[in-house]
PDBQT receptor file of N, H, CA, C and O in Angstrom, charges set to zero:
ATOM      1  N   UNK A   1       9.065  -3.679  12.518  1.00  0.00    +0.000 N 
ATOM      2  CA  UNK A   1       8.699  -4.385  11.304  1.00  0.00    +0.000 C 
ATOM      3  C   UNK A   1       8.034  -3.424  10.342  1.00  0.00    +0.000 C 
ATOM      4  O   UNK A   1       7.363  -2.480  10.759  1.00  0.00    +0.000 OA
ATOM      5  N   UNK A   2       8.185  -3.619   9.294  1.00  0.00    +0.000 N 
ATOM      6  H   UNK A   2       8.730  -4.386   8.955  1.00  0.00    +0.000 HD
ATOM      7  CA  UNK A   2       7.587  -2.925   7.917  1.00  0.00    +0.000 C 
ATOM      8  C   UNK A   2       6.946  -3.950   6.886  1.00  0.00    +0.000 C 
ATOM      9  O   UNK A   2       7.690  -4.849   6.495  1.00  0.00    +0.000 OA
ATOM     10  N   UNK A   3       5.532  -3.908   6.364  1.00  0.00    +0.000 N 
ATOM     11  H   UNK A   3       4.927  -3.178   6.682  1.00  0.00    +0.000 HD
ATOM     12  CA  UNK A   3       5.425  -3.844   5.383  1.00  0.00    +0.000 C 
ATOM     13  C   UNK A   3       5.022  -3.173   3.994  1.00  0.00    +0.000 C 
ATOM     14  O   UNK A   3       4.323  -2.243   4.395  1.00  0.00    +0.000 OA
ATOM     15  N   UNK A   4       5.034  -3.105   2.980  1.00  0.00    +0.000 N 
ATOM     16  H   UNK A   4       5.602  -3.860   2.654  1.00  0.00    +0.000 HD
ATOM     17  CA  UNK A   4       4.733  -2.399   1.833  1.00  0.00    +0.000 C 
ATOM     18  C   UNK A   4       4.657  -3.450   0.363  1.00  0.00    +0.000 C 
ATOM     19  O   UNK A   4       5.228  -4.468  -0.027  1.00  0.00    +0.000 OA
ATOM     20  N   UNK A   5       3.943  -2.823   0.023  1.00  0.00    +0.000 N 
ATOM     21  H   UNK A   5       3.479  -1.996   0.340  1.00  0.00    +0.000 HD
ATOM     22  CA  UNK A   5       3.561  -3.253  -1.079  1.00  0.00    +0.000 C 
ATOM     23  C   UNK A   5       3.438  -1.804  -2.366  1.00  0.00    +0.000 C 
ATOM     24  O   UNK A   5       2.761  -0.867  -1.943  1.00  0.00    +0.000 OA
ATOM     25  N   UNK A   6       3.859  -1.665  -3.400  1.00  0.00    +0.000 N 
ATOM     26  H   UNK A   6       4.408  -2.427  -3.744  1.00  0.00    +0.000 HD
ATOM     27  CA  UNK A   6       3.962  -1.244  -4.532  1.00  0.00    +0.000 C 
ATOM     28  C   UNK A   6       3.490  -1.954  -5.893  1.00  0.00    +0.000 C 
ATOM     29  O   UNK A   6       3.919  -3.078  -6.154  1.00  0.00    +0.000 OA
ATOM     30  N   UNK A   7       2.683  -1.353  -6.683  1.00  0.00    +0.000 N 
ATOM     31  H   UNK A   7       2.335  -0.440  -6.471  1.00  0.00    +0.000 HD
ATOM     32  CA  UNK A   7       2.843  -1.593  -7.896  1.00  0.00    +0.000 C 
ATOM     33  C   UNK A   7       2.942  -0.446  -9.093  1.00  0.00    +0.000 C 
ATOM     34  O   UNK A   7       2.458   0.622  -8.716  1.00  0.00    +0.000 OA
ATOM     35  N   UNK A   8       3.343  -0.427 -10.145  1.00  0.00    +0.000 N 
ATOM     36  H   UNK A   8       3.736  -1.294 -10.451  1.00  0.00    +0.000 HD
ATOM     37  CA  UNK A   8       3.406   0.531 -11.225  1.00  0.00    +0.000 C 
ATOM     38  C   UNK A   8       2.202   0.688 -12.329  1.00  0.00    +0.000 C 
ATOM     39  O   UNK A   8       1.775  -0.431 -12.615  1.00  0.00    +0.000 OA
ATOM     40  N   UNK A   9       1.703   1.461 -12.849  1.00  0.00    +0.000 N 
ATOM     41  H   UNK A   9       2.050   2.369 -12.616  1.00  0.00    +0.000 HD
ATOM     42  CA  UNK A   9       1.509   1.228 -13.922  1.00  0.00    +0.000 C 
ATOM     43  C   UNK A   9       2.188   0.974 -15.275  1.00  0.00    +0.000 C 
ATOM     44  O   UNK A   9       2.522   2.128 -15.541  1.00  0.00    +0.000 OA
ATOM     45  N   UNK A  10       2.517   0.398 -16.072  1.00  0.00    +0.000 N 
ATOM     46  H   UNK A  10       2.246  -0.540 -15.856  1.00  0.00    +0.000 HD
ATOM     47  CA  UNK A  10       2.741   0.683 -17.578  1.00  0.00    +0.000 C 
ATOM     48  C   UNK A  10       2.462   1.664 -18.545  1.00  0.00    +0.000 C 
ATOM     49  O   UNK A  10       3.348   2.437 -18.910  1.00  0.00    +0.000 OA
ATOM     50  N   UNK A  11       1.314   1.712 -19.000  1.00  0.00    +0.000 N 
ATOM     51  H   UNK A  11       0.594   1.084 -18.704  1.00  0.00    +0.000 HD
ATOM     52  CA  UNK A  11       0.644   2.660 -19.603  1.00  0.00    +0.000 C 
ATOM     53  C   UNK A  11      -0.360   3.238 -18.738  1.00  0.00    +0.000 C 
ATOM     54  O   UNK A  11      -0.305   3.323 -17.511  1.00  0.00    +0.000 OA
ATOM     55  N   UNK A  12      -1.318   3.641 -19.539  1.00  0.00    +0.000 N 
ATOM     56  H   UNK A  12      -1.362   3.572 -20.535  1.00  0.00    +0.000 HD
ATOM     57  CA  UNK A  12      -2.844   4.464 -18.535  1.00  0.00    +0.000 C 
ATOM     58  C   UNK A  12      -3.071   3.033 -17.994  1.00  0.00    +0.000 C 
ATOM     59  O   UNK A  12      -2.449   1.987 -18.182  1.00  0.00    +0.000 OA
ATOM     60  N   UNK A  13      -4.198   3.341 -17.240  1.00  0.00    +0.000 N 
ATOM     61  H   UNK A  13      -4.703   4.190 -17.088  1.00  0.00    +0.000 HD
ATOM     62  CA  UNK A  13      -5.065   2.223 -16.346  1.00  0.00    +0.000 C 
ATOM     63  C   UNK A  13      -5.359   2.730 -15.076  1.00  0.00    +0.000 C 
ATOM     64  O   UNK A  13      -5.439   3.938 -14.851  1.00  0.00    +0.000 OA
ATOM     65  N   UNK A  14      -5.528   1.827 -14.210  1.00  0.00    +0.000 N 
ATOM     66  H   UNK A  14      -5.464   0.846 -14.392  1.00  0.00    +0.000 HD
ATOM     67  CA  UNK A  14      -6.245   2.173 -12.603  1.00  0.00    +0.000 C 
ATOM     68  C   UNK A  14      -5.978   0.927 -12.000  1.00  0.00    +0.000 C 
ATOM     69  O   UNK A  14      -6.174  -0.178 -12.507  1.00  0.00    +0.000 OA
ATOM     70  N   UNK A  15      -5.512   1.180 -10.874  1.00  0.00    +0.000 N 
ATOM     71  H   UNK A  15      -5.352   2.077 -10.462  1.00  0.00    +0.000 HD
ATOM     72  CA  UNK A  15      -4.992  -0.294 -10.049  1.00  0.00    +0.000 C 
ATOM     73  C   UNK A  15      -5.270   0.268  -8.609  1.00  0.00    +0.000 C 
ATOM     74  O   UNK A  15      -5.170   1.453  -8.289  1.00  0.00    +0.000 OA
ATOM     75  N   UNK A  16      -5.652  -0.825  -7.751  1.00  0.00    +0.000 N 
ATOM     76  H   UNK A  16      -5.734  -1.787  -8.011  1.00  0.00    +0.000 HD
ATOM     77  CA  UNK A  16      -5.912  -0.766  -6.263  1.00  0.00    +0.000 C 
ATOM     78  C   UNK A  16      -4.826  -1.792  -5.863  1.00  0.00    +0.000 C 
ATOM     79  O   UNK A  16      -4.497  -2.749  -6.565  1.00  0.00    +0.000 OA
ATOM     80  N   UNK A  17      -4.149  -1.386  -4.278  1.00  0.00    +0.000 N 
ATOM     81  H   UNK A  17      -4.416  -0.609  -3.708  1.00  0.00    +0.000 HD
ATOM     82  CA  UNK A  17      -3.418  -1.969  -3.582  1.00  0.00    +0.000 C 
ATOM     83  C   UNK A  17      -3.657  -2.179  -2.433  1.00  0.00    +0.000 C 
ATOM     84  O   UNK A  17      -4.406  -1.371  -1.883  1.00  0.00    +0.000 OA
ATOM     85  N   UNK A  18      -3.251  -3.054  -1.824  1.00  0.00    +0.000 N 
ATOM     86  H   UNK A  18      -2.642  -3.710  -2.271  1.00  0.00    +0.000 HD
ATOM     87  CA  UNK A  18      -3.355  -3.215  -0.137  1.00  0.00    +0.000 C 
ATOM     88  C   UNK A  18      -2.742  -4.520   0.165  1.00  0.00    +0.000 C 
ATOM     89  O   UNK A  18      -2.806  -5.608  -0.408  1.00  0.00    +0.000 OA
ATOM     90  N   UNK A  19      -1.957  -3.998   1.525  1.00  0.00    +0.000 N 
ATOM     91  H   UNK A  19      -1.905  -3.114   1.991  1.00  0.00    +0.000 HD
ATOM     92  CA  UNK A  19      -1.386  -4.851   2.769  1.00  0.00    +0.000 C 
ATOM     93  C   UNK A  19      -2.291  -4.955   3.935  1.00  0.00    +0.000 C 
ATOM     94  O   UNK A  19      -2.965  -4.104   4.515  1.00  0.00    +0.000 OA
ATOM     95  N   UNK A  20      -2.079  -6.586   4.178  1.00  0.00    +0.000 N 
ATOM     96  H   UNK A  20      -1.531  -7.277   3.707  1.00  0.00    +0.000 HD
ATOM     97  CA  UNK A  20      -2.721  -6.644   5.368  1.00  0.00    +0.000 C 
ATOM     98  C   UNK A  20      -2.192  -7.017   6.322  1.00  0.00    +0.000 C 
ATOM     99  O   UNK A  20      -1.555  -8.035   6.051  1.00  0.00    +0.000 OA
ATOM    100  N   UNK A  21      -2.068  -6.636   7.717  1.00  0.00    +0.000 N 
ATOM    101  H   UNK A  21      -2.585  -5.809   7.937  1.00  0.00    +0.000 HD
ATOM    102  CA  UNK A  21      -1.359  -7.526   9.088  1.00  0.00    +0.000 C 
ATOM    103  C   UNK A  21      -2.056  -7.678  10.020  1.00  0.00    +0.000 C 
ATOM    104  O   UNK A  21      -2.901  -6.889  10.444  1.00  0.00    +0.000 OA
ATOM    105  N   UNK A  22      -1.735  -8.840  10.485  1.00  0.00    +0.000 N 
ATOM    106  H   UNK A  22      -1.048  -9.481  10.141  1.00  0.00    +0.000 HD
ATOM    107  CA  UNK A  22      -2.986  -9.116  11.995  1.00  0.00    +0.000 C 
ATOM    108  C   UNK A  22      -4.410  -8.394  12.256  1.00  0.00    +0.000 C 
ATOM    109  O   UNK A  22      -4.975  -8.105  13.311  1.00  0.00    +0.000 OA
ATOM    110  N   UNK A  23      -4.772  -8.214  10.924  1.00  0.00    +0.000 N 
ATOM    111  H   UNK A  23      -4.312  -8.449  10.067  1.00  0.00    +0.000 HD
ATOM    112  CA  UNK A  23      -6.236  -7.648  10.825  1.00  0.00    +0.000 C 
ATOM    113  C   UNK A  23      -6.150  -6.252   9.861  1.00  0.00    +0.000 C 
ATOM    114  O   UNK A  23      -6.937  -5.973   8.956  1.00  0.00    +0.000 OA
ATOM    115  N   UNK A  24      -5.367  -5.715  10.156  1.00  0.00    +0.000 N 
ATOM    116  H   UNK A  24      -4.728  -5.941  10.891  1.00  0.00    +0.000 HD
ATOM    117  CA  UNK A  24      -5.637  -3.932   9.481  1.00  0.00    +0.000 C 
ATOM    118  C   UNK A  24      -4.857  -4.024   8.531  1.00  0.00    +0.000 C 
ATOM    119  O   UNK A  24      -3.892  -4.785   8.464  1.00  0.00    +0.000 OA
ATOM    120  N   UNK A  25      -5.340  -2.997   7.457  1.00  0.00    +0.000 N 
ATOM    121  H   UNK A  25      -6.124  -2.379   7.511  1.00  0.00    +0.000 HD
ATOM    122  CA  UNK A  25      -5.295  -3.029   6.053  1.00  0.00    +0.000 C 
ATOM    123  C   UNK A  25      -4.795  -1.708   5.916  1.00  0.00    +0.000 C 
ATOM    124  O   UNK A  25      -5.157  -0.825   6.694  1.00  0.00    +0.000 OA
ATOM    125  N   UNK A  26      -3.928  -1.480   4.918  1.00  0.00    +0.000 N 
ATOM    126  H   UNK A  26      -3.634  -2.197   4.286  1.00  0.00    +0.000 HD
ATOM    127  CA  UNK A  26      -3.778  -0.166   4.383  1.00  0.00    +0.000 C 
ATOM    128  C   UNK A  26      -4.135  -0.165   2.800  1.00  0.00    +0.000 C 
ATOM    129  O   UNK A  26      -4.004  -1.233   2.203  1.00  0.00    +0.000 OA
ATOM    130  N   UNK A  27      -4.411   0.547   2.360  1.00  0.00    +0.000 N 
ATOM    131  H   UNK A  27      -4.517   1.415   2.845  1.00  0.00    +0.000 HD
ATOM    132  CA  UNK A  27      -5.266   0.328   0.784  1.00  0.00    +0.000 C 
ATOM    133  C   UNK A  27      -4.482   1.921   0.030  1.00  0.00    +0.000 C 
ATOM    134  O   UNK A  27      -4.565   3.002   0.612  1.00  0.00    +0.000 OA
ATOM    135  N   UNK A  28      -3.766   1.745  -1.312  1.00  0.00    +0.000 N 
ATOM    136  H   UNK A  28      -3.698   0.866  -1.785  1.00  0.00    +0.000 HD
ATOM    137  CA  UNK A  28      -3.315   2.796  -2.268  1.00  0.00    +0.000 C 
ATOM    138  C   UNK A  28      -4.246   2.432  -3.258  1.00  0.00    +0.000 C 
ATOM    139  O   UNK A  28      -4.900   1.403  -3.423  1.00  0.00    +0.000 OA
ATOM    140  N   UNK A  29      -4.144   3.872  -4.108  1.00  0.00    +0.000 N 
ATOM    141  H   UNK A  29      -3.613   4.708  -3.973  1.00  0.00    +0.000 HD
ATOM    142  CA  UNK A  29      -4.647   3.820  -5.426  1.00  0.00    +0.000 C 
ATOM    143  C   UNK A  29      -4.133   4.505  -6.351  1.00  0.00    +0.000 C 
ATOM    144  O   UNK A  29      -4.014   5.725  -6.238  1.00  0.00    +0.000 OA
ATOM    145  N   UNK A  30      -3.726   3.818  -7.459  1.00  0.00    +0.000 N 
ATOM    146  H   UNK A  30      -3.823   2.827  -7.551  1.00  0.00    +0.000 HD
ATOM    147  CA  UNK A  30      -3.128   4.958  -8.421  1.00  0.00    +0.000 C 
ATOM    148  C   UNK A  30      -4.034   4.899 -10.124  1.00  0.00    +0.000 C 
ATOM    149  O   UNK A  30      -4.629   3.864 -10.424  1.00  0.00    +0.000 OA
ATOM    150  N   UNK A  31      -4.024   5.888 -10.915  1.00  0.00    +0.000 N 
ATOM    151  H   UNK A  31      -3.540   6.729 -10.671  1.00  0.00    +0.000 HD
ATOM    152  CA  UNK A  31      -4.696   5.846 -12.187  1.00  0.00    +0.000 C 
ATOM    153  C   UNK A  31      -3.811   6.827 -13.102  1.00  0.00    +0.000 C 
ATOM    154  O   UNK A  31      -3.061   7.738 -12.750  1.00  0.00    +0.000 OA
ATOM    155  N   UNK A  32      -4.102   6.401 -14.269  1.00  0.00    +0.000 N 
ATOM    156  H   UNK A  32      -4.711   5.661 -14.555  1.00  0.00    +0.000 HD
ATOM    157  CA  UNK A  32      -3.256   7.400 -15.197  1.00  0.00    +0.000 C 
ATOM    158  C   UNK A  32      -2.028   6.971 -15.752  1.00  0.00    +0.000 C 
ATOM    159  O   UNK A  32      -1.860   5.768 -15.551  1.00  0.00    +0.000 OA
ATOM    160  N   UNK A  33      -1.386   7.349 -16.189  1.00  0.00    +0.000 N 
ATOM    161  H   UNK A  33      -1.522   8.326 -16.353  1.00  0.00    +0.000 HD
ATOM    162  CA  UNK A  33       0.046   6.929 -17.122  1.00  0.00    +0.000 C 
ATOM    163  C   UNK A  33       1.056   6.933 -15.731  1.00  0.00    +0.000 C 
ATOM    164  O   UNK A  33       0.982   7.822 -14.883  1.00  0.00    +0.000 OA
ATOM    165  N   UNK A  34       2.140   5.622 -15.641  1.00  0.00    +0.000 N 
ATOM    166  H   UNK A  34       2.199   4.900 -16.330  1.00  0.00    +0.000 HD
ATOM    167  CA  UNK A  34       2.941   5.076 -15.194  1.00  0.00    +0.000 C 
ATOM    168  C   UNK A  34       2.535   5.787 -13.612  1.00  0.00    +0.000 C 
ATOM    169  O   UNK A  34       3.607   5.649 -13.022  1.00  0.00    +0.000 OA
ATOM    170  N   UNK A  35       1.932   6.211 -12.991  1.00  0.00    +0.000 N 
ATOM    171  H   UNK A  35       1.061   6.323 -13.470  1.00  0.00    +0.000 HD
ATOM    172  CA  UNK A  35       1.717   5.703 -11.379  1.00  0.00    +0.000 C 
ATOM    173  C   UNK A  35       1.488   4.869 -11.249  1.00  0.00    +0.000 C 
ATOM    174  O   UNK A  35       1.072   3.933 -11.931  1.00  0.00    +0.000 OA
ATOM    175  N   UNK A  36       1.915   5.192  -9.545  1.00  0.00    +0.000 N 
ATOM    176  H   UNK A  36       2.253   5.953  -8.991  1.00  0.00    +0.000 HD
ATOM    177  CA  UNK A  36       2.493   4.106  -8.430  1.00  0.00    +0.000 C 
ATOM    178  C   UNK A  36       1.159   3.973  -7.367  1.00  0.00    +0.000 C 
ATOM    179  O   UNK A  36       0.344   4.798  -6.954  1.00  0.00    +0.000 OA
ATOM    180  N   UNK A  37       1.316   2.795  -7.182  1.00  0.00    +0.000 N 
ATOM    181  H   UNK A  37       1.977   2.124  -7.517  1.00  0.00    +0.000 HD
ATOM    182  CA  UNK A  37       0.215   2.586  -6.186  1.00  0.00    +0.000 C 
ATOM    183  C   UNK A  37       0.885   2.116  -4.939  1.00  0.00    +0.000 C 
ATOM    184  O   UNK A  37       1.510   1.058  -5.008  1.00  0.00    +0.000 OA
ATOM    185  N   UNK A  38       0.835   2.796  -3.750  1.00  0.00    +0.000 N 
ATOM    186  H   UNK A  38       0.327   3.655  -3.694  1.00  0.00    +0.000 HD
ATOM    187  CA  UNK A  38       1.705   2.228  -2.585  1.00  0.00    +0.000 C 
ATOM    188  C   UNK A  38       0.946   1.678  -2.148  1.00  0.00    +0.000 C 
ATOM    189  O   UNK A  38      -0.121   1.567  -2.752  1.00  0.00    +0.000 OA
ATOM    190  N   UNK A  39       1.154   1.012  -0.768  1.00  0.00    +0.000 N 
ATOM    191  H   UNK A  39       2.020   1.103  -0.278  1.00  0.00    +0.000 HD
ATOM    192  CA  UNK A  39       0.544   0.385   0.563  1.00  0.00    +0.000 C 
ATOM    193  C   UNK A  39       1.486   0.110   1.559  1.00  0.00    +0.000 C 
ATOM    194  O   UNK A  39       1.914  -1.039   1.660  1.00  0.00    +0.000 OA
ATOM    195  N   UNK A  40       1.878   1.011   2.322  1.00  0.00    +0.000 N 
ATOM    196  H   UNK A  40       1.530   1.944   2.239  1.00  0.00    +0.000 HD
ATOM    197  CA  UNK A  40       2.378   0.198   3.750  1.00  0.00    +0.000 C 
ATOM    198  C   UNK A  40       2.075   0.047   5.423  1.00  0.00    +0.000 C 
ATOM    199  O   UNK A  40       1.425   0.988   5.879  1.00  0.00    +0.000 OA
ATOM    200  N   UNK A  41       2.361  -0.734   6.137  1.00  0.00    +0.000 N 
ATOM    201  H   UNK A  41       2.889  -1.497   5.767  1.00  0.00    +0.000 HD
ATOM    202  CA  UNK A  41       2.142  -0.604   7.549  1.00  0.00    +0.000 C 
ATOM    203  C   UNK A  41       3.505  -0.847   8.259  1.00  0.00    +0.000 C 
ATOM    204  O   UNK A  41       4.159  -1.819   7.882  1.00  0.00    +0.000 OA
ATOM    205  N   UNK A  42       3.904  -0.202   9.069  1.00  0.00    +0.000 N 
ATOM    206  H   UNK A  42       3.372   0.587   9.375  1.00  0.00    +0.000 HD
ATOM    207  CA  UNK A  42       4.657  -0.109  10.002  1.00  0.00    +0.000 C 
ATOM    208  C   UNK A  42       4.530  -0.602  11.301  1.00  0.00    +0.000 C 
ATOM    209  O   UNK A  42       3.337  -0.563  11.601  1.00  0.00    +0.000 OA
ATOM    210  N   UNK A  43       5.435  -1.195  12.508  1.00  0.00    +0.000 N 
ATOM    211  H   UNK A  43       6.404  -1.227  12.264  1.00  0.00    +0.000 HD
ATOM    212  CA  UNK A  43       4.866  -1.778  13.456  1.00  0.00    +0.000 C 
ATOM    213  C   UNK A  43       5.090  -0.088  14.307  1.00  0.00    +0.000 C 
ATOM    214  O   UNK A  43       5.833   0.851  14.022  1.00  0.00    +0.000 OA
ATOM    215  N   UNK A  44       4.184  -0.255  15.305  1.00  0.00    +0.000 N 
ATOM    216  H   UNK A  44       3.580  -1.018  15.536  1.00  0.00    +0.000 HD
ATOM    217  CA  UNK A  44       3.666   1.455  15.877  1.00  0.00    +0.000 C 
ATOM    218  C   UNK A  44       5.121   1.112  17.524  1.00  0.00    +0.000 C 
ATOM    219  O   UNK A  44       5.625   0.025  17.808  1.00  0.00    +0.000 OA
ATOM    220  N   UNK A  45       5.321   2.200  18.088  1.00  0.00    +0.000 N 
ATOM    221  H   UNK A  45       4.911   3.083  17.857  1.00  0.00    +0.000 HD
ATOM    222  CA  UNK A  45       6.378   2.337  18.735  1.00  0.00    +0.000 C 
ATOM    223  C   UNK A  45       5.594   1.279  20.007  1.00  0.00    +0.000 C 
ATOM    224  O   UNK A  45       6.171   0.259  20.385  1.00  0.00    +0.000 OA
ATOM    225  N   UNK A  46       4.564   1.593  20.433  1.00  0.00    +0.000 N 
ATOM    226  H   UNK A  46       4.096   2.421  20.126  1.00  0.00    +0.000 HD
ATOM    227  CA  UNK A  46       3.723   0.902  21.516  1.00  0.00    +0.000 C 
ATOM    228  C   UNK A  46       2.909  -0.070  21.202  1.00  0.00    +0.000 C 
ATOM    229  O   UNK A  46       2.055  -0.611  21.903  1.00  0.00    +0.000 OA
ATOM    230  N   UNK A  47       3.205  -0.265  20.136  1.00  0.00    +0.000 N 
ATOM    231  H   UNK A  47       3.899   0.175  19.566  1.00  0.00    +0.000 HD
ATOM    232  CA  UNK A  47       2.559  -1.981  19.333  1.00  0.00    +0.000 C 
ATOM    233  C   UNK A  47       1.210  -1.704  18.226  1.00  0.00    +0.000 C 
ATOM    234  O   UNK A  47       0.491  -0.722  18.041  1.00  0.00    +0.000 OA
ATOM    235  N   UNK A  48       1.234  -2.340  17.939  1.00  0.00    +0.000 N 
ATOM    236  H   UNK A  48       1.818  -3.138  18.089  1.00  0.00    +0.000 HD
ATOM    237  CA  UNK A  48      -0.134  -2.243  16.779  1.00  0.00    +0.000 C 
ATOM    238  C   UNK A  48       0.654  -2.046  15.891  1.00  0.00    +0.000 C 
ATOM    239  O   UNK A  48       1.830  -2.409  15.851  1.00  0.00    +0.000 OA
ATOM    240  N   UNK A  49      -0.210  -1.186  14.763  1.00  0.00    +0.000 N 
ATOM    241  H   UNK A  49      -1.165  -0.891  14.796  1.00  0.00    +0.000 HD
ATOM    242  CA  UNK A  49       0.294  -1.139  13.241  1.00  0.00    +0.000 C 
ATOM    243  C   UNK A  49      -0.269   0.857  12.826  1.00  0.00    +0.000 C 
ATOM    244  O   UNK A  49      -1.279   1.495  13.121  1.00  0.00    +0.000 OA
ATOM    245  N   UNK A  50       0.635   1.112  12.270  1.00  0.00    +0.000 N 
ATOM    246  H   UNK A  50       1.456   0.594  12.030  1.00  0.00    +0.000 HD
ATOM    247  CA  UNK A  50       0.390   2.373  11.713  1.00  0.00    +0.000 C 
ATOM    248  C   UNK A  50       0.915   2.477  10.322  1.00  0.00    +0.000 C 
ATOM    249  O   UNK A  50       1.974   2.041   9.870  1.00  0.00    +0.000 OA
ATOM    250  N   UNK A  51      -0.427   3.414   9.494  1.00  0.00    +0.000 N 
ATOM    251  H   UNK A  51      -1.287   3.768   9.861  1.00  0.00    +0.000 HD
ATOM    252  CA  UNK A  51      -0.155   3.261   8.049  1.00  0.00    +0.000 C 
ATOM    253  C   UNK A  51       0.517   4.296   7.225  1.00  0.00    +0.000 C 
ATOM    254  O   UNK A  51       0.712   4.101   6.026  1.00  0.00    +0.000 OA
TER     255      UNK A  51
């Protein structure tokens, strides 16, 4: 399983991101003209979540 989350900027600004699953969080940050702010978690080969 995968999740992710993305957002863009438009112009300048500053935006925070984050996914959450069964407790754990992964958190992006992007600032400045048209960055990307990621976030994803992956399910881990032996279970859990890796970011």
């Amino acid at each position: 399983m995968y999740f992710n989350v993305m957002a863009q900027l438009q112009w300048s600004g500053d935006i925070q991101c984050s996914v959450t699953v069964d407790g754990e969080t992964k958190t992006g940050h992007a600032s400045g003209d048209y960055n990307i702010c990621n976030a994803q978690l992956s399910a881990g080969l032996f279970g859990g979540w890796e970011g």
